[in-house]
C-alpha positions as CSV (number, residue, x, y, z in Angstrom):
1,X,0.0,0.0,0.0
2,X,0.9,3.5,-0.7
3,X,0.4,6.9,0.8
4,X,0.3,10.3,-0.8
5,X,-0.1,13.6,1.4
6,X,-0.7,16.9,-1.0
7,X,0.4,20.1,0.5
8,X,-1.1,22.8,-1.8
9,X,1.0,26.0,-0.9
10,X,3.5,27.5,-3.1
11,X,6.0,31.0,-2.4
12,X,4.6,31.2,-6.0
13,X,2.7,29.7,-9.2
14,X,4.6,28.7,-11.8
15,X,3.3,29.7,-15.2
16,X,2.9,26.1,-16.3
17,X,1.3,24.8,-13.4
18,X,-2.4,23.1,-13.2
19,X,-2.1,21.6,-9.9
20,X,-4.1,22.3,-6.8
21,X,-2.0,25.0,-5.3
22,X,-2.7,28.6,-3.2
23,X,0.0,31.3,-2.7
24,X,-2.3,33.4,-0.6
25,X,-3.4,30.6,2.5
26,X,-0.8,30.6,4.4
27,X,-2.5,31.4,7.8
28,X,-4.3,28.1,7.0
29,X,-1.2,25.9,7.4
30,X,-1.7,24.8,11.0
31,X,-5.3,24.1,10.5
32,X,-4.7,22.2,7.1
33,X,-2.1,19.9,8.8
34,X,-4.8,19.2,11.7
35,X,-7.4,18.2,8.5
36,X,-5.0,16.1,7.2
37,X,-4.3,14.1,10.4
38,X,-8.0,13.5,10.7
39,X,-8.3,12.2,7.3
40,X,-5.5,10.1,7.5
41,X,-7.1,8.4,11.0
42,X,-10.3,8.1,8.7
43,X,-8.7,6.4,5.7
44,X,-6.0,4.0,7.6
45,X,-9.5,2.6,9.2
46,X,-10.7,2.5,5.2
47,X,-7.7,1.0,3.8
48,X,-7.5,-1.5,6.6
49,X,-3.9,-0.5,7.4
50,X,-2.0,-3.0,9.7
51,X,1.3,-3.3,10.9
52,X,4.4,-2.4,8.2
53,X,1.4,-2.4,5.3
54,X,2.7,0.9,4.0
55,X,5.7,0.5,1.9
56,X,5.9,4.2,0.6
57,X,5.0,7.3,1.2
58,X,5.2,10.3,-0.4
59,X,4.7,14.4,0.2
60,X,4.1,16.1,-2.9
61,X,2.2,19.2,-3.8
62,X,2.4,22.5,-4.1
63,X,5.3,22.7,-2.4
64,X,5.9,20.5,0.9
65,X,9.1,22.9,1.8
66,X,6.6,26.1,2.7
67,X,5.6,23.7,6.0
68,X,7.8,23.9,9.0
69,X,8.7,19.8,9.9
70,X,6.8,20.0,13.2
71,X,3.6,20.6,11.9
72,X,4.6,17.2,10.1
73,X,5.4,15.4,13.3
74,X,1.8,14.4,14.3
75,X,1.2,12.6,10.9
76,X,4.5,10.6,11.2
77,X,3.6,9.7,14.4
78,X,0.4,8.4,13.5
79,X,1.8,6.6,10.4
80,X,4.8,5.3,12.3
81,X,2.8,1.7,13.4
82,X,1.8,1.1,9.8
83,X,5.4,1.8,8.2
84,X,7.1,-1.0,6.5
85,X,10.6,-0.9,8.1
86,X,12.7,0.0,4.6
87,X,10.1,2.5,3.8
88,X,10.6,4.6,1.2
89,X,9.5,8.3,2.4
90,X,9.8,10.9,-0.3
91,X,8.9,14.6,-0.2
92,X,9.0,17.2,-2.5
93,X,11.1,20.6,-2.0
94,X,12.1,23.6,-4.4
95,X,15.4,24.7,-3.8
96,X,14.3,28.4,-2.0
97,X,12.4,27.1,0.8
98,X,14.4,23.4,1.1
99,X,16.2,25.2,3.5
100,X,18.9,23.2,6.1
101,X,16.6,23.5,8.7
102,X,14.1,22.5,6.9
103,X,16.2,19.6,5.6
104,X,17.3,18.3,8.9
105,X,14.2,18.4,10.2
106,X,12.1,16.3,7.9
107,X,15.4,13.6,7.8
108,X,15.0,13.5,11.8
109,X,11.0,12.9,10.9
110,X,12.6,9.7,8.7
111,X,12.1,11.6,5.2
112,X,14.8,9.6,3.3
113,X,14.2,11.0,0.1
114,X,14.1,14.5,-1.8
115,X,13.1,15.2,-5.2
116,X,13.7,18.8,-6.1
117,X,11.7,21.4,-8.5
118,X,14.6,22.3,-10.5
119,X,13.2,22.2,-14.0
120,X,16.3,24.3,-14.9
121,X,19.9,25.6,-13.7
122,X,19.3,28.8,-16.6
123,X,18.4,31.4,-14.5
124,X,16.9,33.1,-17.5
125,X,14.4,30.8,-18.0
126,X,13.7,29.9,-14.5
127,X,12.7,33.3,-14.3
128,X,10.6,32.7,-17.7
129,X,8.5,30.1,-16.0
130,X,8.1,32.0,-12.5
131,X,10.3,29.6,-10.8
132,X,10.9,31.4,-6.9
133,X,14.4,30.4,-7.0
134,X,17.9,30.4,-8.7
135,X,20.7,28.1,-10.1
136,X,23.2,28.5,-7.2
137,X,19.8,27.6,-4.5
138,X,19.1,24.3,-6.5
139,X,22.7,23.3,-6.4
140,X,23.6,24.1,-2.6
141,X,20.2,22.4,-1.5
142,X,21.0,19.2,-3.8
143,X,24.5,19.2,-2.2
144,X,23.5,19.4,1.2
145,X,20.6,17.1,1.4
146,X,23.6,14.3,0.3
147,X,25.7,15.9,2.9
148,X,23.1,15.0,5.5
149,X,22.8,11.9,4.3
150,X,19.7,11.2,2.7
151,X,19.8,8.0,0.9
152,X,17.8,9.2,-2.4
153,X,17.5,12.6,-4.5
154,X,16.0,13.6,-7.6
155,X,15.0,16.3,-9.2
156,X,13.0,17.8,-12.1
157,X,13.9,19.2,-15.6
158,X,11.5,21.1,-17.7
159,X,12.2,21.2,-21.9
160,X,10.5,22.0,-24.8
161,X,9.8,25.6,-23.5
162,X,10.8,28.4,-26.0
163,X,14.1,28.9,-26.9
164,X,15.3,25.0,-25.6
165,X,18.2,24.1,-27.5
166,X,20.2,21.1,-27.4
167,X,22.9,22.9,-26.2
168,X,20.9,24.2,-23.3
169,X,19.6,21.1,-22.3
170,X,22.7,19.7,-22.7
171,X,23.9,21.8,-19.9
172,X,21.4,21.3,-17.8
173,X,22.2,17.7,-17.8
174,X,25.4,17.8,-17.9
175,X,24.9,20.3,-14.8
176,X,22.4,17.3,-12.8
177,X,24.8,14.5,-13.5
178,X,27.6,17.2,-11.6
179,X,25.5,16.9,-8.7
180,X,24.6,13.6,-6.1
181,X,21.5,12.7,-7.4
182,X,20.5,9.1,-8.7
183,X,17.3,10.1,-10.2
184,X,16.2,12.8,-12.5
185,X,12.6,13.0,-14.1
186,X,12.1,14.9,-17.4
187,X,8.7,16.4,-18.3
188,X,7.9,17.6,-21.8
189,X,6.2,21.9,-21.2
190,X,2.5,21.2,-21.5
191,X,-0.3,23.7,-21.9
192,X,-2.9,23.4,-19.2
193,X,-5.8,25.0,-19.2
194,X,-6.2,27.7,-16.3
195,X,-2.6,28.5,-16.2
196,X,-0.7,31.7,-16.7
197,X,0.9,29.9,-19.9
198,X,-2.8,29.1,-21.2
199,X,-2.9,32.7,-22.5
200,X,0.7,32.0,-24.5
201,X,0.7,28.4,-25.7
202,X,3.2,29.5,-28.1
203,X,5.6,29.2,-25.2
204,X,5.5,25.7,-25.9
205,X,8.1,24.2,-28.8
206,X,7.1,21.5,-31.4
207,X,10.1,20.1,-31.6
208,X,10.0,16.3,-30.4
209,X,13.3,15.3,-31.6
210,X,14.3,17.5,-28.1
211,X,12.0,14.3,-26.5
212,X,14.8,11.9,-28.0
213,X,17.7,14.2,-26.9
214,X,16.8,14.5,-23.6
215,X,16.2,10.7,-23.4
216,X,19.4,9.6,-25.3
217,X,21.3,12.2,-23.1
218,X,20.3,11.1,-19.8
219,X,20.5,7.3,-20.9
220,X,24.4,7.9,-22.5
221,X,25.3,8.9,-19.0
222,X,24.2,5.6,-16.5
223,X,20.1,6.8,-15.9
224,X,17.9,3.9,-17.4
225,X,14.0,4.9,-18.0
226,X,11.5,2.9,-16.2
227,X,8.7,5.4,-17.2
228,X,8.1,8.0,-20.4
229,X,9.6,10.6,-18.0
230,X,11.3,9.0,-15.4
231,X,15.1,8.0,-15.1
232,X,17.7,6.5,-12.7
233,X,20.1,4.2,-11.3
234,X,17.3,4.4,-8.1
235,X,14.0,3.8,-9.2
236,X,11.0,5.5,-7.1
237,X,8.9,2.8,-6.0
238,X,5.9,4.8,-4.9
239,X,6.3,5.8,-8.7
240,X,6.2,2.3,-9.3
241,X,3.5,1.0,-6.8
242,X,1.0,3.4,-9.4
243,X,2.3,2.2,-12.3
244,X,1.4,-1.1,-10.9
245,X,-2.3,-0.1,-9.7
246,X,-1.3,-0.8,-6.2
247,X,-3.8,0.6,-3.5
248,X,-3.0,3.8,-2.4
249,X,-4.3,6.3,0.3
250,X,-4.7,9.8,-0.9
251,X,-4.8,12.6,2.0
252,X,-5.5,16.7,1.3
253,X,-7.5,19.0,-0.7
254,X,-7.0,17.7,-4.3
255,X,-5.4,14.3,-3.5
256,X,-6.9,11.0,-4.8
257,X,-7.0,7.7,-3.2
258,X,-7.5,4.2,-5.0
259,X,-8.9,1.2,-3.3
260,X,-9.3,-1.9,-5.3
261,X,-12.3,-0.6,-8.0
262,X,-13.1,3.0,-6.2
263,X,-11.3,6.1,-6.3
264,X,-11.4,8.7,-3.3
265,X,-11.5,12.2,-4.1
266,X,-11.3,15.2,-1.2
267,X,-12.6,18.6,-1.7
268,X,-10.1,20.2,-3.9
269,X,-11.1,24.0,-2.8
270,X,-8.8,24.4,0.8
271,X,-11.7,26.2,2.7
272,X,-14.1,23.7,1.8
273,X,-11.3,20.8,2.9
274,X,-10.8,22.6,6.2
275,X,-14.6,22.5,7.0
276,X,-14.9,18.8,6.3
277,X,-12.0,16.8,5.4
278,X,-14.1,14.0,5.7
279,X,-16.4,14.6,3.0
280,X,-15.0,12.3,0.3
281,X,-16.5,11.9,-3.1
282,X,-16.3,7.9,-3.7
283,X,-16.2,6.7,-7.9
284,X,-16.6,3.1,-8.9
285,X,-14.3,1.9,-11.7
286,X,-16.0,-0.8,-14.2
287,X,-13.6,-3.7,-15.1
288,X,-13.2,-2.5,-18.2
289,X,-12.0,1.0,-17.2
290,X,-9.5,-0.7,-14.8
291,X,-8.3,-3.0,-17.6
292,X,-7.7,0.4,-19.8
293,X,-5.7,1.5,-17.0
294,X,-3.2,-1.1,-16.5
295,X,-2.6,-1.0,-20.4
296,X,-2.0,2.4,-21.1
297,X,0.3,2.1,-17.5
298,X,1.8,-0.9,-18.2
299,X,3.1,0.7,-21.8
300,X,4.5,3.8,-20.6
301,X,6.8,2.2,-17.7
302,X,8.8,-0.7,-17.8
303,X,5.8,-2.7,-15.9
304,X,4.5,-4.2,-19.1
305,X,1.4,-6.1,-19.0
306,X,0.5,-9.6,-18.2
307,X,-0.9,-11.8,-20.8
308,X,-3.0,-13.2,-18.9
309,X,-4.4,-9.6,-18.0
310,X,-6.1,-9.3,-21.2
311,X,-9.3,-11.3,-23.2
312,X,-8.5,-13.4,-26.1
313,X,-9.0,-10.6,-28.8
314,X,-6.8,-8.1,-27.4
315,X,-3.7,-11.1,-26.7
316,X,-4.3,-11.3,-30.6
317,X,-3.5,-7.4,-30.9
318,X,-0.4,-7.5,-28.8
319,X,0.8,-10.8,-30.2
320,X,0.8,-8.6,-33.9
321,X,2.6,-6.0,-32.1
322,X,5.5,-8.6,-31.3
323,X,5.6,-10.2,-34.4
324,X,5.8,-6.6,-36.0
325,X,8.9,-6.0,-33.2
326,X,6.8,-3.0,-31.5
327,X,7.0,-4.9,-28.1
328,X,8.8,-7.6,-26.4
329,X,7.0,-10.1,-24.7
330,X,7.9,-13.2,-23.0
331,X,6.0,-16.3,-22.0
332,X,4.2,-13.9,-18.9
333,X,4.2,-10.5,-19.8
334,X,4.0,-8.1,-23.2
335,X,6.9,-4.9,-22.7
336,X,7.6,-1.9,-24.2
337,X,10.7,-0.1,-24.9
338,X,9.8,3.1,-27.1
339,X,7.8,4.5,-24.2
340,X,7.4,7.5,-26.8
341,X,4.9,5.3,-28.3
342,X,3.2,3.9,-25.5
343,X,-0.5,5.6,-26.4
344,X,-0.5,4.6,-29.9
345,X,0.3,0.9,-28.5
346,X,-2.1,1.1,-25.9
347,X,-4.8,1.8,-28.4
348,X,-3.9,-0.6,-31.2
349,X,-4.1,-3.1,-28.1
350,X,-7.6,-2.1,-26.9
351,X,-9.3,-1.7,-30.7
């Protein structure tokens, strides 16, 4: 079982950025950490949590940093019975706010873990995409999050905004793999609707042979993809546990939780969270959509799918698709190693 807590404050709002974030609720932190602990309670009862059922955990967001480590405490404590003993425990922090208090506090908590916003060392275009903190920042937090000793760190790149050459990605990369990180993740600019950038899509490039550079280059140097935008010599395994449909609890305005065939969905708006963190909308996934799922998953990660996953007509599909060389399959499982064309596989599969 998994276990995701969304903390939706941010020093600012990135122009890109769709996700349930505020930059103006600060005063609401205390409170909002007290909401979370009494949906966790709620949903540990739900998921029938026992002793070491939780393998990961993760803290994502928004931005987990803006949140002082002992308004964490009470939820590690509360989780702390239901932890497996190798837990992986991941949070989220952009370089400004990861400070080395802040650090040192969520390591003492048993954070062992970081993945850093970066999306860029370019100072020009951090500032482009409204990023709250410089090159120097990401580097020195990076440097002493190893320096403490946690075990994992990652961070985030950002291409295919305007003006992304190869030679600019190229340093960036080349500026990562200078650093003591042993996973980096790789996301392609997207337009979302509701975003600063929705006003400007032409801030986003065309250009996908900068998809197959940024692969290629992060591959040439030791970092093998396990997902369409995920890379390293550590793989996440709450990523993973996803991928793989695994049960999950989902705590905080705009989280979701999965259980078996139902999803879990909190109030997304903070105030209405705060009131009633316990007003859950439920939805009931059909076999079908469920079987969807795990194909278009299974495609885009090196999970692959099991044969026996899938009825007679779509084996047929996937079968073609090995014969043709578009995926690998063995006597168990159909896999996929151009994750760039995971959807169109996906579909062929389904019909």
């Amino acid at each position: 079982m998994l276990t995701y807590i969304h903390i939706p404050y941010c020093d600012s709002k990135c122009h890109y950025c769709s996700f349930n974030t505020y930059v103006d609720k600060f005063d609401t932190r205390t409170a909002y950490m007290q909401a979370l602990h009494e949906q966790l309670q709620f949903e540990l009862v739900r998921f029938k949590a026992t002793k070491n059922s939780i393998q990961t955990l993760f803290i994502g967001g928004g931005t987990p940093s803006t949140v002082d480590p002992k308004l964490y405490a009470p939820l590690f404590s509360l989780l702390a019975p239901y932890l497996a003993t190798n837990a992986e425990i991941t949070t989220e922090a952009n370089p400004n706010s990861a400070t080395k208090t802040w650090l040192k506090g969520m390591q003492a908590l048993g954070v062992n873990r970081v993945s850093f916003g970066v999306q860029s060392f370019h100072q020009q275009k951090l500032t482009a995409l409204n990023r709250a903190h410089n090159p120097q920042q990401a580097k020195d937090a990076i440097v002493y999050a190893k320096e403490l000793g946690i075990e994992h760190i990652s961070l985030d790149l950002i291409y295919n905004y305007e003006g992304d050459t190869e030679a600019l990605l190229l340093e960036d990369i080349e500026t990562a793999f200078s650093l003591p990180i042993d996973h980096i993740s790789a996301y392609e600019l997207t337009i979302e609707s509701g975003t600063p950038f929705a006003s400007t899509p032409e801030v986003r490039q065309e250009d996908e042979n900068l998809a197959f550079f940024v692969s290629e280059q992060i591959e040439k140097r030791g970092f093998k993809p396990y997902e369409i935008s995920n890379f390293g010599a550590y793989q996440s395994q709450h990523n993973k546990g996803y991928w793989q449909m695994e049960n999950y609890i989902g705590v905080g305005a705009g989280a979701v939780g999965f259980l078996k065939d139902k999803r879990f969905y909190p109030h997304t708006n903070i105030d209405a969270y705060l009131r009633n963190p316990l007003e859950i909308r439920q939805e009931a996934l059909t076999k079908e959509n469920l079987l969807t799922e795990k194909i278009f998953l299974g495609l885009r990660s090196d999970i692959g799918i099991a044969k026996d996953s899938l009825p007679a007509n779509m084996q047929k599909n996937a079968d073609y698709l090995c014969q043709e060389k578009k995926l690998n399959c063995n006597m168990t499982h159909y896999y996929n190693e151009n994750f760039f064309l995971s959807d169109e596989l996906a579909l062929y599969i389904l019909g």
